[in-house]
Every structure is written in C-alpha cells, then in structure tokens.
N, C-alpha and C positions, 0 to 999 in steps of 0.2 A: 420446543427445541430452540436454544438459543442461536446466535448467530455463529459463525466459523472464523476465526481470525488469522489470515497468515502473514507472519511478518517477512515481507519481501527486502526488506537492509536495513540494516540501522548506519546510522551515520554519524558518528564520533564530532564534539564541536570541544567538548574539554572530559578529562576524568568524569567528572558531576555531571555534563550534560551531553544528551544527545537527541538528534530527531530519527522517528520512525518511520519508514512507507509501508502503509499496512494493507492488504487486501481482505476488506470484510463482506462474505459471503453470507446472506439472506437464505433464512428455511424456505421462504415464498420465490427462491431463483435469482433475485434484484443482488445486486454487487452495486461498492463504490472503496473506492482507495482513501486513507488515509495519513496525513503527515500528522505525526504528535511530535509534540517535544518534550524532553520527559529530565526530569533531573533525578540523580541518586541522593539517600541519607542516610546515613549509617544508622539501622534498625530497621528504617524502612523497606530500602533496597530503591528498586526505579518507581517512578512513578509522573502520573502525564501532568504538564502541567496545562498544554491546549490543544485543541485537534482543529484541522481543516479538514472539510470533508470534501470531496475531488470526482466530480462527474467525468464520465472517459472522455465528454470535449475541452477539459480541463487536463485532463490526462497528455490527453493529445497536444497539446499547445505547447503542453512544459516539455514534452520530449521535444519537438518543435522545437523552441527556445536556446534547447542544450546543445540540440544536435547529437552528432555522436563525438564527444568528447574526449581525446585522447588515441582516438582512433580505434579505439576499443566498442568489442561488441558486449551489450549491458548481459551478465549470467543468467539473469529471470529473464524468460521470455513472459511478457505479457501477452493479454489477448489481441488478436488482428483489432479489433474494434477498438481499441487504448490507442493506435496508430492515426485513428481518422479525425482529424478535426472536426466534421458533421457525420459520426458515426450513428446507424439505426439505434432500435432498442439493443441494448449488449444484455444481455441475460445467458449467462454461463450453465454450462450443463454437468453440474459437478456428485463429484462419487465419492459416497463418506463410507470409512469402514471401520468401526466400531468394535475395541477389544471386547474382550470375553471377560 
C-alpha cells in the first residue's frame, strides 16, 4: 500500500512555478510534511523539481518563524505535535476510505 499524500497549499511564485506543503502519511503510521517546488510545461503539466523533507521540529520552528502572519488564522489545522518545537513521537492515527 503506497503512501497517502495530502496537499496542504500550494503557493503561487509565477504562472510556471510553484511550491507545495504536502503531508505524506506512511501505511506503517510514520508522517512528515513536505515543501516541493514544481514548475509547469505545456504537455507535461506540474511537475517537482525538489523536495525538503520536514520533521514536526522543523515543522515547528517554521511556524515559529512566521508567527501568525497577517493576523490571520492558517485554514489547515495541523496536528498539536507540528506546534512543539521538542514534540514526542508524532505518529497520526489516520482513517482511509476506499471507493468501491
């Protein structure tokens, strides 16, 4: 069973390019977020050209960092544990439901 990918925003830099924050959920429970940046080409469509891959104390830092921005509250709730700069093991307890 492969992994579950949910794209949490994408983030516009021009037409051609954008970056992505993605949350990739593990069949064995394990979670980490990812930033791609991805450019488009006519035939292709989008596609990545790098990835960082983001532990929740990295997670944590960058929200950290931003603060809350605008004064605005961010639409995805992340998990409590994305919040803590020395967060425990974060291992999500998640529910897949599979059409017919």
């Amino acid at each position: 069973m492969p992994a579950s990918e949910t794209v949490l925003t994408a983030i516009p830099a021009s037409e051609v390019e954008r970056v992505l924050l993605v949350l990739v959920q593990s069949p064995d429970q394990t979670s980490r977020m990812e930033l791609r940046q991805q450019s488009f080409s006519t035939g292709i469509g989008w596609f990545t050209q790098s990835t960082v891959h983001l532990d929740p104390a990295q997670v944590a830092g960058l929200r950290n960092a931003l603060g809350n921005v605008g004064g605005h509250k961010p639409s995805t709730r992340l998990p409590r544990e994305f919040s803590r700069i020395t967060p425990p093991s974060w291992q999500p307890r998640v529910v897949a439901a599979e059409t017919a």
